[in-house]
Gaussian input, Z-matrix of N, CA and C with variables (Angstrom, degrees):
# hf/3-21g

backbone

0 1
 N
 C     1     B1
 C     2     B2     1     A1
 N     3     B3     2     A2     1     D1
 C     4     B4     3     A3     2     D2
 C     5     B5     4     A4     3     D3
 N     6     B6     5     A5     4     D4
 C     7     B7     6     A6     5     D5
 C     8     B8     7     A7     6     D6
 N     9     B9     8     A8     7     D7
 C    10    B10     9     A9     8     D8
 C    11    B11    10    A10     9     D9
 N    12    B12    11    A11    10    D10
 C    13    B13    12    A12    11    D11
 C    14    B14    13    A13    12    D12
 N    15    B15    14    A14    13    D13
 C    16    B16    15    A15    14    D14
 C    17    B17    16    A16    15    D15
 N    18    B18    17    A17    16    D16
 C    19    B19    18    A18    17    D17
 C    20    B20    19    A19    18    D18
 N    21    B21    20    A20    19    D19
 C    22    B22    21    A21    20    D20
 C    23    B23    22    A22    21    D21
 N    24    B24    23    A23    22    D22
 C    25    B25    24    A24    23    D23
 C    26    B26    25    A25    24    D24
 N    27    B27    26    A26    25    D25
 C    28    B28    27    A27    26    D26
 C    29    B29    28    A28    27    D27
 N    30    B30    29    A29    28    D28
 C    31    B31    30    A30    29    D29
 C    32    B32    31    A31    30    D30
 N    33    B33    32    A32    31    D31
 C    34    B34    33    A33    32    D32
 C    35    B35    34    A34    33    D33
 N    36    B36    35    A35    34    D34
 C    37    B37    36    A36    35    D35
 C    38    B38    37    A37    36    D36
 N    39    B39    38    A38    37    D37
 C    40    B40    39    A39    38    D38
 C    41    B41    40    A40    39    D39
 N    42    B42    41    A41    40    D40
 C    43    B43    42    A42    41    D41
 C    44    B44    43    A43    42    D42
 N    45    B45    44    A44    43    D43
 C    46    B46    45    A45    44    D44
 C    47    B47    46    A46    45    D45
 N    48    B48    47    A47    46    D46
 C    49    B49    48    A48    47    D47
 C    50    B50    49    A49    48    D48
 N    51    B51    50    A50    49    D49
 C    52    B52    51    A51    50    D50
 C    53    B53    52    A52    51    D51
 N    54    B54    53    A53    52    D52
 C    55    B55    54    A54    53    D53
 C    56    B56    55    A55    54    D54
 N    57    B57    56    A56    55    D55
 C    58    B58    57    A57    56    D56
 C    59    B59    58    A58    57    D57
 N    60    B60    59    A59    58    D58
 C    61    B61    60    A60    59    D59
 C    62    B62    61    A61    60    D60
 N    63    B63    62    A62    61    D61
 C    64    B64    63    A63    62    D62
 C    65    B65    64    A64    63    D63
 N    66    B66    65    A65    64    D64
 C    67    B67    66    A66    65    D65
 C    68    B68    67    A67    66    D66
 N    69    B69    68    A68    67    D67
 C    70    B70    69    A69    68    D68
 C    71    B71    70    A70    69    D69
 N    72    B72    71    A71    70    D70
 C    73    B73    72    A72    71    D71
 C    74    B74    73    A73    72    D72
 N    75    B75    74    A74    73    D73
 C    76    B76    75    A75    74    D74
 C    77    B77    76    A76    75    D75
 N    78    B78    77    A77    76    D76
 C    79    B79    78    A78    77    D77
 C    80    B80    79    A79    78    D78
 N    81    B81    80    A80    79    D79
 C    82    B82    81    A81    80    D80
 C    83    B83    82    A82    81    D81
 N    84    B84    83    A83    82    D82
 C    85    B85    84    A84    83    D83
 C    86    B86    85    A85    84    D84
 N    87    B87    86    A86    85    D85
 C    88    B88    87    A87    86    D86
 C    89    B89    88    A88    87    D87
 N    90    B90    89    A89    88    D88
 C    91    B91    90    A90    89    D89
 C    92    B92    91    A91    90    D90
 N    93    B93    92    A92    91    D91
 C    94    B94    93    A93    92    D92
 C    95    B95    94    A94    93    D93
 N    96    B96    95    A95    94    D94
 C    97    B97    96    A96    95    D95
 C    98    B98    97    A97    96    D96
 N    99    B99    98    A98    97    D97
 C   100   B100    99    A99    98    D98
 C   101   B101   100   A100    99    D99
 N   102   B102   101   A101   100   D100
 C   103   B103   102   A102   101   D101
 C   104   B104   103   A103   102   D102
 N   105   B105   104   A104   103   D103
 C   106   B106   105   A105   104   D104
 C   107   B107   106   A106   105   D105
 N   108   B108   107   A107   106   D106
 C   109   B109   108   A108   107   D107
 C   110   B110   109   A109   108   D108
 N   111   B111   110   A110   109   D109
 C   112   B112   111   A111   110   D110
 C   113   B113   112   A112   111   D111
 N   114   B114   113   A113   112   D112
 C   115   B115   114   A114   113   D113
 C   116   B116   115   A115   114   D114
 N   117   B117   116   A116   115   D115
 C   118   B118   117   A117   116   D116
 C   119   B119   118   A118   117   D117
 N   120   B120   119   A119   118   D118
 C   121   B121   120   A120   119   D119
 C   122   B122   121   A121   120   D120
 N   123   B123   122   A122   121   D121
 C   124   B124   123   A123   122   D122
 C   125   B125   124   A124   123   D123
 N   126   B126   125   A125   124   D124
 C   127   B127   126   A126   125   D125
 C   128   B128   127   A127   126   D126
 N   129   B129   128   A128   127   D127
 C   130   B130   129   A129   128   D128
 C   131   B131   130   A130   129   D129
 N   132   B132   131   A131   130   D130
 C   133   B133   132   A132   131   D131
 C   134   B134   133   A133   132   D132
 N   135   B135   134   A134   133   D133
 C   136   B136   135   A135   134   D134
 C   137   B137   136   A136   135   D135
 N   138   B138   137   A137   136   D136
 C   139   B139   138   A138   137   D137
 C   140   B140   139   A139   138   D138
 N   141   B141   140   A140   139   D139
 C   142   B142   141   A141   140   D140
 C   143   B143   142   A142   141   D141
 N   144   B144   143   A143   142   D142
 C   145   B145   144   A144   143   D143
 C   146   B146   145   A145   144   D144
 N   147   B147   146   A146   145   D145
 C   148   B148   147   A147   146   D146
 C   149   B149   148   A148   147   D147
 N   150   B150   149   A149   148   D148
 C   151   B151   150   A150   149   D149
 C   152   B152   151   A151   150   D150
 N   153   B153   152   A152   151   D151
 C   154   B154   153   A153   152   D152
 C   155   B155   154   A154   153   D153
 N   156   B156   155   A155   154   D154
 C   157   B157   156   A156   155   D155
 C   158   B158   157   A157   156   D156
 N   159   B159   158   A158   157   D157
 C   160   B160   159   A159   158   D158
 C   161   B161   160   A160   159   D159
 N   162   B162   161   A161   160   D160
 C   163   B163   162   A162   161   D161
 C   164   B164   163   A163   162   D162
 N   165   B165   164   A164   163   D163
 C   166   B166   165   A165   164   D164
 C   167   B167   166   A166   165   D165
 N   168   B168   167   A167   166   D166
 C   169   B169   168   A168   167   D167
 C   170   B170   169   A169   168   D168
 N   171   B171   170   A170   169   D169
 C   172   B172   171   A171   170   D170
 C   173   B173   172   A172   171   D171
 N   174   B174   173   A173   172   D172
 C   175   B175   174   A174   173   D173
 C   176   B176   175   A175   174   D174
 N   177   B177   176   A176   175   D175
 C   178   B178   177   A177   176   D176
 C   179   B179   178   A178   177   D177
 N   180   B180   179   A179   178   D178
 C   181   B181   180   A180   179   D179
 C   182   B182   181   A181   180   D180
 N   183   B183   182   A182   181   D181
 C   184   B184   183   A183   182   D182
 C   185   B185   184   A184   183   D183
 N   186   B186   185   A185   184   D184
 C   187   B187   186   A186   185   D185
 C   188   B188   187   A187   186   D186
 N   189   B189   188   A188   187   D187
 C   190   B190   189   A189   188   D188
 C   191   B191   190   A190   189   D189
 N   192   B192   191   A191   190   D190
 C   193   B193   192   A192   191   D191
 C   194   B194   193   A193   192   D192
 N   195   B195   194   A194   193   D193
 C   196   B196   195   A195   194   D194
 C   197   B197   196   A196   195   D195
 N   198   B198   197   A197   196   D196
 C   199   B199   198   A198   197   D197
 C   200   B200   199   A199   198   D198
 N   201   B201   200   A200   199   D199
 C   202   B202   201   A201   200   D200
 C   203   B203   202   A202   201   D201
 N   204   B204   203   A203   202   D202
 C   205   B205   204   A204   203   D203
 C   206   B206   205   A205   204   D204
 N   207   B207   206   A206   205   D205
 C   208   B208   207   A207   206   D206
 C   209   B209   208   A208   207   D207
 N   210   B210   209   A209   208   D208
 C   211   B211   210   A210   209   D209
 C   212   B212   211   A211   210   D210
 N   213   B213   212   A212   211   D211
 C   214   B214   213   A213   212   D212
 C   215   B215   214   A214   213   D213
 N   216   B216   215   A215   214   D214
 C   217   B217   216   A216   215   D215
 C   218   B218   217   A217   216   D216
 N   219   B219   218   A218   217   D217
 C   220   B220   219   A219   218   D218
 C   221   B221   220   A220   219   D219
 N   222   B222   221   A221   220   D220
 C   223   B223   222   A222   221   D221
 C   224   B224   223   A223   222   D222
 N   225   B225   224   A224   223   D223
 C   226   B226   225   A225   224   D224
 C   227   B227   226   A226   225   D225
 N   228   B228   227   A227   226   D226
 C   229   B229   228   A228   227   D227
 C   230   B230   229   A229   228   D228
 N   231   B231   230   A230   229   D229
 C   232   B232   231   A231   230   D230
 C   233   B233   232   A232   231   D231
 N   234   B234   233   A233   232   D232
 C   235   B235   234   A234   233   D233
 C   236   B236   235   A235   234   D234
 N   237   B237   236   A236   235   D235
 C   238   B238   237   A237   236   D236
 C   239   B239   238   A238   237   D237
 N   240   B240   239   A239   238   D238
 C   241   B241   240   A240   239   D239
 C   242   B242   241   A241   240   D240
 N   243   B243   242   A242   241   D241
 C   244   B244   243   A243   242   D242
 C   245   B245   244   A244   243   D243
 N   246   B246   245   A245   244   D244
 C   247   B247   246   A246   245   D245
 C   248   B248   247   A247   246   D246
 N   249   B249   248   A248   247   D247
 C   250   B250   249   A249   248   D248
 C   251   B251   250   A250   249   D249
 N   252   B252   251   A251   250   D250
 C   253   B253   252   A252   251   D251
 C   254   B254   253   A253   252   D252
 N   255   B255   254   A254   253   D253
 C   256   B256   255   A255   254   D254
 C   257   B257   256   A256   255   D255
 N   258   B258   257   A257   256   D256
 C   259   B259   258   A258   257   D257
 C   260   B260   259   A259   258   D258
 N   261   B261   260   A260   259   D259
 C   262   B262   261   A261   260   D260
 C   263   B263   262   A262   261   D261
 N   264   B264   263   A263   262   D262
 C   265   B265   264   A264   263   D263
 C   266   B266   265   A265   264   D264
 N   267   B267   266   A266   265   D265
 C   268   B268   267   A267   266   D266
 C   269   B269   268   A268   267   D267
 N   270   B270   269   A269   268   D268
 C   271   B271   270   A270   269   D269
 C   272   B272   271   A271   270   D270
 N   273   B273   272   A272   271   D271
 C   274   B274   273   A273   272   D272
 C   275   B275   274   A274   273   D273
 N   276   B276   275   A275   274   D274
 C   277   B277   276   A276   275   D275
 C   278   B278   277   A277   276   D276
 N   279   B279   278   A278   277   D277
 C   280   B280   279   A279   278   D278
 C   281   B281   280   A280   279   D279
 N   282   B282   281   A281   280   D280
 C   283   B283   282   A282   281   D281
 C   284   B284   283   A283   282   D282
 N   285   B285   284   A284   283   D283
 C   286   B286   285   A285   284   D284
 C   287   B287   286   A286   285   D285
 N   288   B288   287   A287   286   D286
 C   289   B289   288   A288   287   D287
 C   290   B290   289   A289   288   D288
 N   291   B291   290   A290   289   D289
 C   292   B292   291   A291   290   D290
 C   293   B293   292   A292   291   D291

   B1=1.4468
   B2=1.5213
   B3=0.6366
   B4=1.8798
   B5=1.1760
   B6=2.0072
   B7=1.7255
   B8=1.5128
   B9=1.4597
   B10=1.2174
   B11=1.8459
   B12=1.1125
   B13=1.6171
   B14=1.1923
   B15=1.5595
   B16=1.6899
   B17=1.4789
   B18=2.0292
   B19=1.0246
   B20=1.8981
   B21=1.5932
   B22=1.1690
   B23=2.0139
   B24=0.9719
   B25=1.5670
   B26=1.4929
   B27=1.7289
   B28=1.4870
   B29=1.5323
   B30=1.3097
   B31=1.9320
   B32=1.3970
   B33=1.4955
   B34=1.9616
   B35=1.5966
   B36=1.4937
   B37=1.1919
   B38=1.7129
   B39=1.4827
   B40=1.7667
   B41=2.0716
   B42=1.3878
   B43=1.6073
   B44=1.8419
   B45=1.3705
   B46=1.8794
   B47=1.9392
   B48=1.1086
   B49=1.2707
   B50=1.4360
   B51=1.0078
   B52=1.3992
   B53=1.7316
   B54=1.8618
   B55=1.3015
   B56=1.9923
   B57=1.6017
   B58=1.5800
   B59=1.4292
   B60=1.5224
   B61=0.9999
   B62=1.5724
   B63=1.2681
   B64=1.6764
   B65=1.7058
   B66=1.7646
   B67=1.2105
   B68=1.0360
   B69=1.3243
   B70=1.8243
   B71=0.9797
   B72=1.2299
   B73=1.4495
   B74=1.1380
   B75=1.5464
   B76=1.6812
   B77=1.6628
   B78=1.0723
   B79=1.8466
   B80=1.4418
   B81=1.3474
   B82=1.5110
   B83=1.8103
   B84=1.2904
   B85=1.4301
   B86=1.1926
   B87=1.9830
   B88=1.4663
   B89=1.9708
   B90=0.9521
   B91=1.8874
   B92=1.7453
   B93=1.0275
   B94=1.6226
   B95=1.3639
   B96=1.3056
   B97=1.3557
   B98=1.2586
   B99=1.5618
   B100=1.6880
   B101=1.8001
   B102=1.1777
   B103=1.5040
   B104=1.5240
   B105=1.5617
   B106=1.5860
   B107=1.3487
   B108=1.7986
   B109=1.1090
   B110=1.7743
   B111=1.1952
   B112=1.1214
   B113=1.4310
   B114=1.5288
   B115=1.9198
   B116=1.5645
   B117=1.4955
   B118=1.6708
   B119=1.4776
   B120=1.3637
   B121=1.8162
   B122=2.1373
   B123=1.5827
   B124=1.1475
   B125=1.1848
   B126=1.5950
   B127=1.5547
   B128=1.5220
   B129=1.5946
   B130=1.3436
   B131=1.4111
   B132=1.8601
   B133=1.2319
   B134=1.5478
   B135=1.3970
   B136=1.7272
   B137=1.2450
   B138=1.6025
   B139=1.7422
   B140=1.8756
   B141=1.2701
   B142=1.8952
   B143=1.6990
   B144=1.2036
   B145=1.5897
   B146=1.4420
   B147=1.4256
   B148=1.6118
   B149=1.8152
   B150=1.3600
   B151=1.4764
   B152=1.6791
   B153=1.4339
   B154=1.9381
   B155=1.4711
   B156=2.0159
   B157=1.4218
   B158=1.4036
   B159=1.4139
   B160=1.0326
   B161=1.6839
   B162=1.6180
   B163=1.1274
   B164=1.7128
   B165=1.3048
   B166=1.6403
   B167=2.1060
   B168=1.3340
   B169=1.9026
   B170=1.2646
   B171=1.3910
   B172=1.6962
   B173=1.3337
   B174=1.7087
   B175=1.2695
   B176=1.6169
   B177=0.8466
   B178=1.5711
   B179=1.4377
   B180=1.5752
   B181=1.6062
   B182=1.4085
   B183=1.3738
   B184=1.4891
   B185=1.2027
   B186=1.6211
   B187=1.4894
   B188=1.7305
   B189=1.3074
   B190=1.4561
   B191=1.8482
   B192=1.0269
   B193=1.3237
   B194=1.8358
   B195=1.8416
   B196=1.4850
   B197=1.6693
   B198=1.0023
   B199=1.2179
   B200=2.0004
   B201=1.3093
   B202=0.9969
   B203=1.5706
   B204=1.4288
   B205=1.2947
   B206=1.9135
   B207=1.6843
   B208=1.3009
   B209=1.7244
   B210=1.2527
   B211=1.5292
   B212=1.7259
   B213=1.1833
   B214=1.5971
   B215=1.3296
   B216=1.5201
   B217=1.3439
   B218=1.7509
   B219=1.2221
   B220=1.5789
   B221=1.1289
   B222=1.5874
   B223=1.5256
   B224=1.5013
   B225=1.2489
   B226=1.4273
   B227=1.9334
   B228=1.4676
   B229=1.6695
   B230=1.7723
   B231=0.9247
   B232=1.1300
   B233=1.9407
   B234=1.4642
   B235=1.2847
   B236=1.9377
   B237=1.2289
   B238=1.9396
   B239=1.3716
   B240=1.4912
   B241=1.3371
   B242=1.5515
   B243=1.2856
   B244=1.4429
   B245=1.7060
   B246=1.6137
   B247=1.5286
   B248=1.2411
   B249=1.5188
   B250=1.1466
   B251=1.6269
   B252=1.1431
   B253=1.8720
   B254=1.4668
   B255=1.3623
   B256=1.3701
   B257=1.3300
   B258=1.2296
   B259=1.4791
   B260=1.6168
   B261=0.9484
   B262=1.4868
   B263=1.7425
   B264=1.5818
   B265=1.5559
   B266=1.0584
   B267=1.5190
   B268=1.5767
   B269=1.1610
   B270=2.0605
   B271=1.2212
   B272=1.4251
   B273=1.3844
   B274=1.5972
   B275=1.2265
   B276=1.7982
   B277=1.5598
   B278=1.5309
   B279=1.2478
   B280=1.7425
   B281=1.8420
   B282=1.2324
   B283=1.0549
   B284=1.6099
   B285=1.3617
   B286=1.4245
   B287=1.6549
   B288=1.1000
   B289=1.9574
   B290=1.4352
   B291=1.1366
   B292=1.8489
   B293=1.4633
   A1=111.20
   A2=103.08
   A3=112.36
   A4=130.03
   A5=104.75
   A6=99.23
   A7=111.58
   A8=120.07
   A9=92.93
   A10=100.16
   A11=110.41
   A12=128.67
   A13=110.27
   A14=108.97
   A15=112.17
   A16=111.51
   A17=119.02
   A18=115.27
   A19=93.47
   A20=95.78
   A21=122.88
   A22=108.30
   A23=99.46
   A24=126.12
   A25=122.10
   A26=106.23
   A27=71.37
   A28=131.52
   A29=153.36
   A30=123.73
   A31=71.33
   A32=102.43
   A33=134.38
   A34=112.59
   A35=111.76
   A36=76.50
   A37=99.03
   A38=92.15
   A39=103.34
   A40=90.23
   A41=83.62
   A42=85.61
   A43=88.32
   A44=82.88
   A45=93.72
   A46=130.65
   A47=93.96
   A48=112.08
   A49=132.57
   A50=117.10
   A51=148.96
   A52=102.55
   A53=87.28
   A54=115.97
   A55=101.57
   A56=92.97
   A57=112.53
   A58=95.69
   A59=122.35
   A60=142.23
   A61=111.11
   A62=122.98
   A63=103.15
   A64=111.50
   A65=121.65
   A66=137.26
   A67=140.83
   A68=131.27
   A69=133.96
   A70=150.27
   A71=166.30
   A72=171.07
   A73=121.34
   A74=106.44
   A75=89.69
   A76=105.45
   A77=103.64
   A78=106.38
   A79=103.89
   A80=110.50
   A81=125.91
   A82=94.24
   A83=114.71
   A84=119.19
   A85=96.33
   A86=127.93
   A87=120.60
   A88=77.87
   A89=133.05
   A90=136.07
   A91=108.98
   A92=109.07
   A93=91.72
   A94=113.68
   A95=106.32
   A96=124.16
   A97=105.82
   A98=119.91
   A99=127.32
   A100=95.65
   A101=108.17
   A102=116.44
   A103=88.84
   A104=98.24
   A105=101.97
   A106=129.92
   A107=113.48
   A108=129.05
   A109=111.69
   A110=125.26
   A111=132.73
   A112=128.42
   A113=96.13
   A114=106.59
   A115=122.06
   A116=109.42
   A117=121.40
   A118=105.71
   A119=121.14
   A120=128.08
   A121=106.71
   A122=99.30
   A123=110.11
   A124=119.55
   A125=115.95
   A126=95.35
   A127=111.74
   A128=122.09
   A129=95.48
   A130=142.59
   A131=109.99
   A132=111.89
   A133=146.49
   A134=89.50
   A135=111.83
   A136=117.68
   A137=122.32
   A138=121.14
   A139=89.29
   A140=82.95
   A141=100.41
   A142=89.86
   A143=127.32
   A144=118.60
   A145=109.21
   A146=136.10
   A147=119.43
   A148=90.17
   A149=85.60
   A150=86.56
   A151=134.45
   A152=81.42
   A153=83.24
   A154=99.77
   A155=123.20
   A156=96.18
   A157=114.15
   A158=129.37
   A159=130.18
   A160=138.95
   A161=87.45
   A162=99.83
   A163=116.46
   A164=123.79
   A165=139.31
   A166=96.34
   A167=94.00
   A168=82.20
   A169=116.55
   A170=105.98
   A171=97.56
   A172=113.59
   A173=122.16
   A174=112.07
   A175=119.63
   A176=120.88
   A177=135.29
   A178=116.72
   A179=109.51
   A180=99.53
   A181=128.97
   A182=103.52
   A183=96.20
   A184=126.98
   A185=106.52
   A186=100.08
   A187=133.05
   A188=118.59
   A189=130.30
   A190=92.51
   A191=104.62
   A192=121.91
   A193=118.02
   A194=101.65
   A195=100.16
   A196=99.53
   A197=124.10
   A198=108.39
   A199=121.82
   A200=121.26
   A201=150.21
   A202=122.65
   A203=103.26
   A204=92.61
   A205=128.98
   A206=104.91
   A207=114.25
   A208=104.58
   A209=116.74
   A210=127.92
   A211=107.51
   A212=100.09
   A213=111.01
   A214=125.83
   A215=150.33
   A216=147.41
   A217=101.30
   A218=124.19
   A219=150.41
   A220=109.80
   A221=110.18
   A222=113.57
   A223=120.03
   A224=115.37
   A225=98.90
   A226=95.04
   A227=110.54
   A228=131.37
   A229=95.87
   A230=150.93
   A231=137.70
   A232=83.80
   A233=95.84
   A234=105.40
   A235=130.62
   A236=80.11
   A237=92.37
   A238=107.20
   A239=112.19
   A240=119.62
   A241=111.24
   A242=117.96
   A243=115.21
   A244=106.89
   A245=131.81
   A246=134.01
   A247=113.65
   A248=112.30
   A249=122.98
   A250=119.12
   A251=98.13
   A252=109.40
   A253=122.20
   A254=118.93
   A255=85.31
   A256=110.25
   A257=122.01
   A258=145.20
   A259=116.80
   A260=110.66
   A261=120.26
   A262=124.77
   A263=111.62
   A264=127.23
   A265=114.67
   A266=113.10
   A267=112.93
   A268=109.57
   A269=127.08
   A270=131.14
   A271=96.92
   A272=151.63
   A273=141.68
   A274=129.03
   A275=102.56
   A276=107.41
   A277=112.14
   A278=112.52
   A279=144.79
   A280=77.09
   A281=148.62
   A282=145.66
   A283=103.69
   A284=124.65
   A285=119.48
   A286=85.94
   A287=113.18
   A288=120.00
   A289=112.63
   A290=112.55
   A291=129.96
   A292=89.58
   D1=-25.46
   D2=176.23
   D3=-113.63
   D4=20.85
   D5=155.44
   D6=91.18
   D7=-22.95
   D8=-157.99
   D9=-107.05
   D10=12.92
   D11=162.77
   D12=-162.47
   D13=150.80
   D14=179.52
   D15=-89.68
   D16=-18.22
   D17=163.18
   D18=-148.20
   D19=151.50
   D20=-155.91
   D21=-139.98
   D22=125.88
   D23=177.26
   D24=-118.79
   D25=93.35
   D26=-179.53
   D27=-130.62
   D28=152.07
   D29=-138.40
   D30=-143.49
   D31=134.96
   D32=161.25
   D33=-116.72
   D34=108.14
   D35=164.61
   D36=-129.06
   D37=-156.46
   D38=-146.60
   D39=-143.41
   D40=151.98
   D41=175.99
   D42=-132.59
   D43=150.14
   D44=-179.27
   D45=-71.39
   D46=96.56
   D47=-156.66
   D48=140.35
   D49=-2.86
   D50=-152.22
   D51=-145.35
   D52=109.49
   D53=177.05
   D54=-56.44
   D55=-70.25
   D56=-166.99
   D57=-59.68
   D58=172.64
   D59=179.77
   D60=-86.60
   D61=127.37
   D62=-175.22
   D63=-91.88
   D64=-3.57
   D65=155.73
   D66=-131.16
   D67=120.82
   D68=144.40
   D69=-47.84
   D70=24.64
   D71=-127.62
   D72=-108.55
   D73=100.19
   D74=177.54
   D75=-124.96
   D76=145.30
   D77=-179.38
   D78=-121.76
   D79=150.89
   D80=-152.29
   D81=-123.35
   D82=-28.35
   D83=-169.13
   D84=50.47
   D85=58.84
   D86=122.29
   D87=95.68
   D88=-2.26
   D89=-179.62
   D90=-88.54
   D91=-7.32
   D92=-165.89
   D93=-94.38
   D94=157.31
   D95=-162.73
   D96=-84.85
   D97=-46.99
   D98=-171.58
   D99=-124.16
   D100=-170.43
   D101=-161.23
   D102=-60.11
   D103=164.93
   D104=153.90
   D105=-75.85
   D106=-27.78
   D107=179.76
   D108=-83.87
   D109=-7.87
   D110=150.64
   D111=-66.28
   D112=-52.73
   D113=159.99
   D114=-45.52
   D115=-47.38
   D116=179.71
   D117=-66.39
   D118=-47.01
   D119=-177.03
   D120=-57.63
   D121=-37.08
   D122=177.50
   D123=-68.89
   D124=-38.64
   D125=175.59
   D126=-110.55
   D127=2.00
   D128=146.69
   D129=-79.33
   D130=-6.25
   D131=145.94
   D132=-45.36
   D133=-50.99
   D134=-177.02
   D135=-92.67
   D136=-2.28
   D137=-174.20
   D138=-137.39
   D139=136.12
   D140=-178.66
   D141=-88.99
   D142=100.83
   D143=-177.39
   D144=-82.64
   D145=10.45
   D146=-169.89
   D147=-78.34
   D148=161.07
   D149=176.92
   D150=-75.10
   D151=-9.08
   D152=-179.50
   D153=-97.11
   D154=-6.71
   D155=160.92
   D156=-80.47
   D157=-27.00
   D158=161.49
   D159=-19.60
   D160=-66.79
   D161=172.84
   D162=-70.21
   D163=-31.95
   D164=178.15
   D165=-66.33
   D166=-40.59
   D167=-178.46
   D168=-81.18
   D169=-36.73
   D170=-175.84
   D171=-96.85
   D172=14.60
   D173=171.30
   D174=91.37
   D175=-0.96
   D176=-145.05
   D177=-60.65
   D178=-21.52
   D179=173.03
   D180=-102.00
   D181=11.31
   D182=150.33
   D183=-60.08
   D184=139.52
   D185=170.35
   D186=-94.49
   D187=106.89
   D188=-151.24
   D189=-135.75
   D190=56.16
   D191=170.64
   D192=-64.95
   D193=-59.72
   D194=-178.17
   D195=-68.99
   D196=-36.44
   D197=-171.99
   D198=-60.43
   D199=-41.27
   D200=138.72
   D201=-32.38
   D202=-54.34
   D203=172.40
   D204=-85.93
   D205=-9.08
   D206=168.96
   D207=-83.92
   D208=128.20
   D209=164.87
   D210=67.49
   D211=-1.56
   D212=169.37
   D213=71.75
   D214=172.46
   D215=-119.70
   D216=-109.29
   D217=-17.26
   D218=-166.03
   D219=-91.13
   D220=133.49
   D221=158.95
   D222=72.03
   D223=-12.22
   D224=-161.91
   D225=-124.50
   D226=133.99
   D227=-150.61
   D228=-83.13
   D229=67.87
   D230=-143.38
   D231=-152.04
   D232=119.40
   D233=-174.81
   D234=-38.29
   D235=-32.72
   D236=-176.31
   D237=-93.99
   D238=10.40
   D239=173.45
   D240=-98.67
   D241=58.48
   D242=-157.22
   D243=-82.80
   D244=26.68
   D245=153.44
   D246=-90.47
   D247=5.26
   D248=176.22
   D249=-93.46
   D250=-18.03
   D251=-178.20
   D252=-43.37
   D253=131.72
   D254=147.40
   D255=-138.35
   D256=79.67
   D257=159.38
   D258=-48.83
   D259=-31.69
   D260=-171.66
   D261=-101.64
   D262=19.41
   D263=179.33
   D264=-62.45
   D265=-45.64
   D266=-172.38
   D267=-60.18
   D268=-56.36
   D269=-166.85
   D270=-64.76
   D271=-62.48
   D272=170.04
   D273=-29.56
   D274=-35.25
   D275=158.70
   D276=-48.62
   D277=-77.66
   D278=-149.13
   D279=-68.15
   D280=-55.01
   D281=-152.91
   D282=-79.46
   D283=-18.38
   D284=-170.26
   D285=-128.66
   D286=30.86
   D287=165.84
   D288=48.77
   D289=45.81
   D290=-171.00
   D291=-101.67

């Protein structure tokens, strides 16, 4: 949504005990517009990845189960589906110097 790949992959991970994420990875499959390592600086700038901001941004403990569980958690624009957003293009722009 923000230009800076036409397709985007992206892997966080976390070691137990550990607020921050101890990895980044994002793969473009050969699509990106600006570096890849520019893409990774961009969204660990612009996305707080611990999991309790996670869970605090996207809302996460509501329980929206049937909705979720009909046609499944992907793809589909539906307001209470807030991993679906993309509120945050401009700052990923300005953050990867677009």
């Amino acid at each position: 949504a923000a230009g800076l790949a036409a397709r985007c992959e992206v892997q966080v991970a976390y070691a137990i005990g550990k607020a921050e994420p101890v990895g980044l990875f994002v793969e473009t499959f050969g699509t990106h517009k600006v570096d890849v390592e520019r893409i990774e600086k961009a969204i660990d700038e612009v996305f707080d990845l611990r999991p309790a901001a996670i869970i605090r941004d996207l809302d996460l403990l509501r329980p929206i189960y049937a909705q979720t569980a009909a046609y499944g958690h992907f793809g589909r624009e539906l307001p209470d589906f807030t991993w679906e957003r993309t509120d945050r293009v401009d700052a990923l722009r300005e953050a990867a110097g677009l």
